[in-house]
C-alpha positions in Angstrom: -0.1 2.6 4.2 -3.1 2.3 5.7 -5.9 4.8 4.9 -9.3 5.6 5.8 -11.8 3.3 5.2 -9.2 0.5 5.1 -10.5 -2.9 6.4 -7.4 -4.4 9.2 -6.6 -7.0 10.4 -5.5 -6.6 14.0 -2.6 -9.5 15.1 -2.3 -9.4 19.0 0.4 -11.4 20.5 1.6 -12.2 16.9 -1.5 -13.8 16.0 -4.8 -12.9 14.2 -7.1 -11.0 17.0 -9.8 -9.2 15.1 -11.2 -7.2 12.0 -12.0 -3.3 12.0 -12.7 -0.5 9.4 -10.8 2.5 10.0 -13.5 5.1 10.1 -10.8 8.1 10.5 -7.6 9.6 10.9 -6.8 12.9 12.2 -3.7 14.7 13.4 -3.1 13.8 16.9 -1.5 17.2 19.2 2.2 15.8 18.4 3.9 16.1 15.2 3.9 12.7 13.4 1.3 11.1 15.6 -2.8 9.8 14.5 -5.3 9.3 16.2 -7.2 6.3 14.1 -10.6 5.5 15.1 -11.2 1.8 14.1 -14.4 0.7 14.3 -14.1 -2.9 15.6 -16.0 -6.1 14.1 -17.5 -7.5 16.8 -20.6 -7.7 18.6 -21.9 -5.6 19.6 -19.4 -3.0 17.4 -17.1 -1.1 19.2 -15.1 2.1 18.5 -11.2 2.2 19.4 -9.6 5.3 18.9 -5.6 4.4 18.8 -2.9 6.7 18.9 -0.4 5.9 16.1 2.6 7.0 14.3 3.4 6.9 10.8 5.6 4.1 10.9 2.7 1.7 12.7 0.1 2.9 10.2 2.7 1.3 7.6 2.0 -1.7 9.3 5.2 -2.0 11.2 4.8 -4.2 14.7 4.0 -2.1 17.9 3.5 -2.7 21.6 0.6 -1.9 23.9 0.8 -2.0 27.4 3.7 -4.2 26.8 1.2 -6.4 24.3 2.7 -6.7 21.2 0.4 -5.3 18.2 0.3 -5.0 14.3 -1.9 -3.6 11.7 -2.2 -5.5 8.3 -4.2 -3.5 5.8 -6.8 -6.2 3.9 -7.2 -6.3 0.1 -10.5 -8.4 -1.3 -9.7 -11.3 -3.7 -11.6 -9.2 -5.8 -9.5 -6.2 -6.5 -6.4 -9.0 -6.5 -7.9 -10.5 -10.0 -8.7 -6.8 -11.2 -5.5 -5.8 -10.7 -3.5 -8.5 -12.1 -6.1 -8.6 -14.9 -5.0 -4.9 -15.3 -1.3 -5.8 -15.0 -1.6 -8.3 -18.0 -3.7 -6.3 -20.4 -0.6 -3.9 -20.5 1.2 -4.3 -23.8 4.6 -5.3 -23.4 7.6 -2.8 -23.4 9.4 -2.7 -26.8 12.8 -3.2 -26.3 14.7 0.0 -28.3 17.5 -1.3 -30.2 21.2 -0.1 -29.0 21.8 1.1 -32.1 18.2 3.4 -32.4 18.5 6.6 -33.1 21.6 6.7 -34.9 21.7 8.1 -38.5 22.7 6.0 -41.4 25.4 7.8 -43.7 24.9 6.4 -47.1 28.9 5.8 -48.5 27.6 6.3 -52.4 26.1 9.8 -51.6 29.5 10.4 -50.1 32.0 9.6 -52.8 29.8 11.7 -55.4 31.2 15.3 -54.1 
């Protein structure tokens, strides 16, 4: 999902069209619906403020004036190797035996009552 603050990748006509940051998201008047204010890479910047719903911010393909439109949220190389460096620091799951947990009844302590 994307979320404030969020750099995008903006594909128009299924291919890559330009960068923004989302500056904000607020409730738009109907239930369900954005308003996200993108802040466009360009020069000079521009501010779009785009009416979305829920399932475009999830970067599901839309349409515009009949202009077919999707939002990809970026992640930086950076945070990549963090989190995969994160990911392989974790020790390893032990693998519980089937039999764990079960009591052992020792047969000698038995046959002496």
């Amino acid at each position: 999902m994307i979320l404030e603050f969020d750099l995008v990748l903006v594909h128009v006509d299924e291919k890559p069209g330009f960068y923004a940051r989302v500056e904000e998201i607020s409730p738009d008047v109907k239930a369900g619906w954005w308003q996200v204010k993108l802040l466009v890479l360009t020069f000079p910047l521009q501010i779009f403020t785009w009416i979305l719903d829920e399932e475009q911010l999830e970067e599901m393909p839309f349409t515009m004036g009949g202009t077919p439109l999707r939002i990809e949220r970026l992640v930086s190389p950076l945070e990549e190797d963090r989190r995969r460096m994160e990911e392989s620091a974790k020790p390893a799951k032990k693998e519980i035996p089937a039999d764990a947990g079960q009591k052992v009844v020792s047969m000698a302590a038995r046959r002496k009552k």
